[in-house]
N, C-alpha and C positions, 0 to 999 in steps of 0.2 A: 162653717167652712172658712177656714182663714183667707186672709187677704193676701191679692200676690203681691211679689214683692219685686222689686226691678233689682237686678242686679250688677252693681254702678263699677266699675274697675278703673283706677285711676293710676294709667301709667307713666312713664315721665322721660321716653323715648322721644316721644315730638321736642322734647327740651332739648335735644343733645347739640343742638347746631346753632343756637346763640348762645345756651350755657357756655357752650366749649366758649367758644369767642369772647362772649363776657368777662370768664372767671380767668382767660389767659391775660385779658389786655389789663383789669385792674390789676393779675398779681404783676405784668410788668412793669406797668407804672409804677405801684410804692417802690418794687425793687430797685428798678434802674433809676427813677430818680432818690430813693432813698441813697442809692448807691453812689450817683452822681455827686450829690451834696454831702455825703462824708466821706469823700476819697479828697475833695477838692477843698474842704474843711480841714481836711487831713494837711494837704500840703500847703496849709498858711493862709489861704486866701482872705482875704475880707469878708466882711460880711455881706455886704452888697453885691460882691464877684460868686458868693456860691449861691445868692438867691438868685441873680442872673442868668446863674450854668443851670439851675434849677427850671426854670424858667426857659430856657432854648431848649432842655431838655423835655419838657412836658408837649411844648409843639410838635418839634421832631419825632419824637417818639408816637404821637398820636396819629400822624401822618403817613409814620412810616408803616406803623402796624395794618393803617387800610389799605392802604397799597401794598401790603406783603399778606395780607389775610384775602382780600381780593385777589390776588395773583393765584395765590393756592388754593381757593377753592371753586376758582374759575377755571382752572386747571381739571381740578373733580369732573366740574359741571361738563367740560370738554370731553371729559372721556365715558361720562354715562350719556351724553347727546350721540356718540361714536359709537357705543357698542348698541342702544337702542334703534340708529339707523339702522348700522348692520342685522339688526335682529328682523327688524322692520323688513327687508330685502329677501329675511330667508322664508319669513313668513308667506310672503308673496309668491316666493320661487317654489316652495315646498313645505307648505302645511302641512303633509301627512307625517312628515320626518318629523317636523315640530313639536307635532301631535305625541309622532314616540319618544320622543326626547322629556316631555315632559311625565307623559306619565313613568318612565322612567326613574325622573327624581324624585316622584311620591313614592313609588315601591322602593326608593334606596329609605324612603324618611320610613317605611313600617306600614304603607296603606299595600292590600292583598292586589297583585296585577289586574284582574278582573274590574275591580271598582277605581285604581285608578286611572286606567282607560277611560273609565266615563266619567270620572273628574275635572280632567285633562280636554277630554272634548267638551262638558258643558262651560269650561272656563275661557277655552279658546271660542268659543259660539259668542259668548258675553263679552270679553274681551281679549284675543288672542295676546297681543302686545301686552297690556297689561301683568298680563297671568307670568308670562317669560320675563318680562321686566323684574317681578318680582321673586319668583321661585328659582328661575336661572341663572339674572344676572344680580339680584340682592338690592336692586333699586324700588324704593318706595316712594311715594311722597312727603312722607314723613319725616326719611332721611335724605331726600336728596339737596344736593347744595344750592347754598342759594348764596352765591358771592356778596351782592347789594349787602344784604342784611348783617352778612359775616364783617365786610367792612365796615359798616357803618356801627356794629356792636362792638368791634373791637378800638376802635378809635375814641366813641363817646367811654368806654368805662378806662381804657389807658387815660384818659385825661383826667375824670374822675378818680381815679388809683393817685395818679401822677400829682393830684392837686393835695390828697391828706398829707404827704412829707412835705409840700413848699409849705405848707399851710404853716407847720410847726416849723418851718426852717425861717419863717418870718416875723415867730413871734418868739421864736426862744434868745437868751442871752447869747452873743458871740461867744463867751467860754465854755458854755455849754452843750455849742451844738452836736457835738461828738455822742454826748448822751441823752439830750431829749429826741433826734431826728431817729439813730438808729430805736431807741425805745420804744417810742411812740410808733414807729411804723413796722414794726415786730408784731404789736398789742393789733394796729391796722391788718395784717395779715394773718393772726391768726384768726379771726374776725370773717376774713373773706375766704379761711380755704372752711370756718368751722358753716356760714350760710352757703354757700357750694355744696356741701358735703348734706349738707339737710337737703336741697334744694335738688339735689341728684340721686337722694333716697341715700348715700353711704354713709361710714360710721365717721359722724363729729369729729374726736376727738386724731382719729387719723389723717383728717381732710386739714384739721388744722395743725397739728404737727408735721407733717410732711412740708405744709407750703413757710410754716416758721424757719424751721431748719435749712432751707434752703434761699429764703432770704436773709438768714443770718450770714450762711457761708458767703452769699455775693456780696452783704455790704463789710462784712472781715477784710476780704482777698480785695478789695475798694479799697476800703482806707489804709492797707497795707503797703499797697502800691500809691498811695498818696504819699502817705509819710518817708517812705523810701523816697520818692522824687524830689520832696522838700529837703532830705539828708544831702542829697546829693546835685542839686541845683547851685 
């Protein structure tokens, strides 16, 4: 008789809410400081004045992003605390309605009315709120926000991001930083959209061309608008 077998499923949903945070705050760091340090390179600065802008810029940026990633998903967090009260109120006021409302949206998913009437009530028995959190209003524990974490992810990998272009803005030649920072922080990104892209199960080769191509266009329209300032100062 063969032997059972467990059968292991490894999904990568619980990831979606410090990935998201993680892989936003390091692509902004290389960009905006990559972007910083050749726009400002662009228009004459010393060498010393764009690792400095570099450098204001990795702070602010890291700070700003927990304070704007905490805003918005404390925001989230506001409005699934809001509709679970209220759900919370209807359950109390009127169960049976609840009752049909939910087995309702199992016979909209494909289960026959009959069984899931008794779906719906063994779910509401074990956990009413629960069951409506999830099948009604799409809140999980899996997915629900969790600000602290969002800030706190997005702040450590912006500085992390933000620190591989100072890194190379303080050891390349002053003639050359127009070509080793944008370079080397291109090679940076495609790097972090191609481990994203594994790390959220999609395809490589897309996850890293997408986030290339769009830190090339921000650090171009950078040093464009550098060079032009330096024409015209």
């Amino acid at each position: 008789m063969p032997s059972a077998r467990h059968h292991i499923e490894r999904h990568r949903t619980d990831r979606i809410g410090w990935l998201r945070a993680a892989v936003l705050g390091a692509n902004d760091g290389i960009v905006s400081t990559a972007s910083l340090v050749v726009g400002v390179a662009a228009a004459g600065a010393a060498h010393r004045s764009v690792l400095a802008t570099g450098v204001a810029g990795l702070v602010a940026g890291a700070m700003s992003m927990a304070a704007g990633e905490y805003v918005s998903v404390h925001s989230q967090a506001d409005t699934e605390q809001a509709d679970l009260a209220r759900e919370r109120s209807e359950l109390a006021t009127d169960p049976v309605a609840e009752r049909r409302e939910l087995a309702a949206i199992y016979v909209g998913r494909g289960v026959k009315p009959t069984l899931a009437r008794e779906v719906a009530a063994q779910l509401m028995a074990h956990d009413a709120l629960g069951a409506h959190a999830r099948d009604e209003l799409g809140i999980s524990a899996t997915l629900t926000a969790q600000p602290i974490q969002a800030a706190l992810a997005s702040a450590a990998s912006f500085a992390v991001g933000a620190a591989l272009p100072l890194a190379i803005t303080a050891v390349a030649p002053e003639l050359h930083l127009l070509l080793w920072v944008p370079g080397a922080s291109l090679a940076f990104l495609a790097a972090l959209g191609a481990v994203a892209a594994r790390v959220g199960g999609a395809g490589i080769l897309l996850g890293a061309t997408r986030v290339t191509f769009w830190g090339a266009l921000a650090m171009a329209i950078t040093a464009g608008a550098g060079a032009l300032f330096s024409s015209i100062a």
